[in-house]
C-alpha positions in Angstrom: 0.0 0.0 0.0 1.3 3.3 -1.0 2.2 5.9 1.6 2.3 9.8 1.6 5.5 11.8 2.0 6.4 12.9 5.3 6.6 16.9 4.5 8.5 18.9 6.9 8.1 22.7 7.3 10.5 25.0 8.7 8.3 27.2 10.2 8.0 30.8 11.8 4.5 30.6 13.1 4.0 29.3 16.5 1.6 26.7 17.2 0.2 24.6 20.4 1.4 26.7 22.9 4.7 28.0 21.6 6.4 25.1 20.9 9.3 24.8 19.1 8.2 21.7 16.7 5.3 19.3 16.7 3.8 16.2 14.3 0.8 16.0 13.7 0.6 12.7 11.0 -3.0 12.4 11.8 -3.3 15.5 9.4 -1.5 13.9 6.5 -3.2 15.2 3.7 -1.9 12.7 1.0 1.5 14.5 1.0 0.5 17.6 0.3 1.2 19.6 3.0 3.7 19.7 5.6 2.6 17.0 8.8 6.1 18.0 11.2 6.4 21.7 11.7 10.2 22.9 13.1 10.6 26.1 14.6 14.2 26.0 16.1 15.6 29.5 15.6 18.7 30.8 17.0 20.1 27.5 17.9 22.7 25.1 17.1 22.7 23.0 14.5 22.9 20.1 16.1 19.8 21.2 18.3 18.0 21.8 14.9 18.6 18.0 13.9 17.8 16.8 17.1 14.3 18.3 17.3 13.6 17.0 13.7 15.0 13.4 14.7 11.8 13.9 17.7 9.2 14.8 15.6 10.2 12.1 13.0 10.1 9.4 15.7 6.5 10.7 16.1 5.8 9.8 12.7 7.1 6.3 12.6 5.4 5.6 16.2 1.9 6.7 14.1 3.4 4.5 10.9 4.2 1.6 13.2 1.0 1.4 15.1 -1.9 3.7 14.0 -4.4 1.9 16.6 -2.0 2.0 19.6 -0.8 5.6 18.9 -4.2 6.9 18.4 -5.5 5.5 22.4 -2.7 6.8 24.1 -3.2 10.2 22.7 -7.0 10.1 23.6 -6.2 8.6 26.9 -3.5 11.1 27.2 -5.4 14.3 26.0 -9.5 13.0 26.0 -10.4 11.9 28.8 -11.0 13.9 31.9 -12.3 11.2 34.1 -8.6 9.8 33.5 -6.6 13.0 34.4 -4.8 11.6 37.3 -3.3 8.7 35.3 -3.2 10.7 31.6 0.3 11.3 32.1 1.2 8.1 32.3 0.0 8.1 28.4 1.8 10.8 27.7 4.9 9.4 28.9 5.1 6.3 26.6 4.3 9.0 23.8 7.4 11.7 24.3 9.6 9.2 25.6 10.1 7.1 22.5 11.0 10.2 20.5 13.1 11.6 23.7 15.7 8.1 23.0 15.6 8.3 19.5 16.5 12.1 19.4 19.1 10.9 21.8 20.2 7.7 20.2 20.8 9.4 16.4 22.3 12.7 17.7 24.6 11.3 19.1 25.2 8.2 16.7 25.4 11.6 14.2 27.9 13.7 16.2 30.3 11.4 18.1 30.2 8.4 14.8 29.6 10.2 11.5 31.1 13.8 12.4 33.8 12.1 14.6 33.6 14.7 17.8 34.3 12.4 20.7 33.8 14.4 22.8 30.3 15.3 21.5 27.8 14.3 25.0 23.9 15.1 23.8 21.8 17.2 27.0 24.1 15.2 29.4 22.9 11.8 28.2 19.4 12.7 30.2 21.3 11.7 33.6 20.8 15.3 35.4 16.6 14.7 34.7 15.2 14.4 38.4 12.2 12.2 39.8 8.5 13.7 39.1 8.2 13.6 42.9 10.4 16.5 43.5 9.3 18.5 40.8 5.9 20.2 40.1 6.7 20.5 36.5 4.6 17.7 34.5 7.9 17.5 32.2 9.8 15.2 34.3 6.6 12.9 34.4 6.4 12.8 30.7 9.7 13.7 28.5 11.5 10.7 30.8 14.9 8.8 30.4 13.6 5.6 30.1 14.9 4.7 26.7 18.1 5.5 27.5 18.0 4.2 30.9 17.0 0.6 29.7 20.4 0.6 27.1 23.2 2.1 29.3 24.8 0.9 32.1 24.6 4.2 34.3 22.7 3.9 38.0 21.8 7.8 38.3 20.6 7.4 42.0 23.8 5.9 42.7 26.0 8.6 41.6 23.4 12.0 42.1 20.9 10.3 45.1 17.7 9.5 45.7 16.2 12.7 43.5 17.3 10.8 40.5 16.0 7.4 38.5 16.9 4.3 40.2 18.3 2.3 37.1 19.5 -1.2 37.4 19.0 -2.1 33.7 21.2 -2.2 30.8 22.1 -3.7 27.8 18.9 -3.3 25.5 18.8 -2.0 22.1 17.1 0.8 20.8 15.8 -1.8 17.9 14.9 -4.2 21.0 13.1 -1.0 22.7 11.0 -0.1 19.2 9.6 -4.0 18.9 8.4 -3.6 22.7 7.1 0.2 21.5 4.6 -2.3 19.0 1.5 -2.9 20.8 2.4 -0.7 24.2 -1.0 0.8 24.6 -0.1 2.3 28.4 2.6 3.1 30.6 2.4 -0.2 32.3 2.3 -2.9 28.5 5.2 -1.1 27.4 6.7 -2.0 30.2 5.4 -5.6 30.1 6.2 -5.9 26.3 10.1 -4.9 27.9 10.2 -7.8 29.8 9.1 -10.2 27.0 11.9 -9.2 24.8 14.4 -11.6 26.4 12.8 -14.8 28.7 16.0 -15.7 29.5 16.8 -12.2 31.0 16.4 -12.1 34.9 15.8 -8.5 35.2 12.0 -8.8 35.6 12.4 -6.9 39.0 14.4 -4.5 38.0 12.6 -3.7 34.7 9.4 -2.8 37.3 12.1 -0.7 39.5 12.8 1.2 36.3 9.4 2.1 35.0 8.3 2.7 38.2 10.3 5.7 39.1 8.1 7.8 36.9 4.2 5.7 37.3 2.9 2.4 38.5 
């Protein structure tokens, strides 16, 4: 079955409360016009491919599974008998795009462009618990992609304001197959767990996903 371009617009006008990009694929009119809108200005050009690496992850989330994309954005946004738990929906939607803007930026900087020294927002380590914030963005944009491939305990090293991660050594392909199906918070991190049955990490897979909901 054929499939519409993915147009993307570098844009001046702000949209959805003054973001600086968003994807909206649901509005893919056959290719026509633009469905990712970037409006990084002023920044580094690495911060301009970073933001378009987001919104593209967006898009292949949508392509990957239309029916599971389109309930955790009405459960995340729809609902407000569901407000207390929406976002956990949320979460599983910015977070995917939050490792894959990670993972390619700096597969693009440190590989490709050959700056070693190249470290993308601090690899996500300095992002504190939701519990000692009142900003929703720690409860949504979270480090759990990145947190499930590297080998990096941040409440070890920073204390207990920070992610309790005992998990490594998962691939960001691994990660996507689990993305499949995930229709909450909770089956994404179920679908984690099934990647590899003879994996023993099954407690600290809950440990993981549990700093942010439960």
């Amino acid at each position: 079955m054929l499939k519409p371009q993915v147009k993307i617009s570098a844009s001046q006008t702000q949209r959805q409360h003054n973001k600086t990009s968003h994807a909206a694929m649901y509005a893919r009119t056959l290719g026509v016009l633009p469905s990712i809108y970037i409006r990084e200005w002023d920044v580094s050009s690495y911060r301009v491919y970073s933001t378009t690496i987001h919104e593209l992850a967006h898009a292949a989330h949508w392509d990957m599974d239309r029916g599971a994309f389109r309930e955790l954005v009405k459960k995340a946004y729809d609902i407000p008998t569901n407000a207390s738990n929406s976002k956990s929906y949320v979460a599983v939607i910015e977070s995917w795009p939050e490792g894959v803007e990670w993972y390619f930026t700096t597969n693009r900087y440190k590989k490709y462009l050959n700056q070693n020294s190249f470290v993308y927002m601090d690899n996500y380590q300095y992002r504190i618990l939701p519990n000692y914030s009142s900003d929703d963005f720690y409860k949504t944009y979270t480090s759990i992609i990145i947190d499930l491939m590297d080998n990096f305990n941040q409440s070890v090293k920073y204390g207990r304001w920070y992610p309790v991660d005992r998990v490594k050594g998962y691939t960001i392909k691994q990660i996507e197959s689990a993305l499949k199906g995930a229709r909450s918070w909770n089956k994404f991190r179920d679908r984690i767990k099934n990647i590899n049955s003879s994996n023993n990490d099954d407690d600290e897979i809950d440990e993981l996903f549990a700093n942010w909901h439960k």
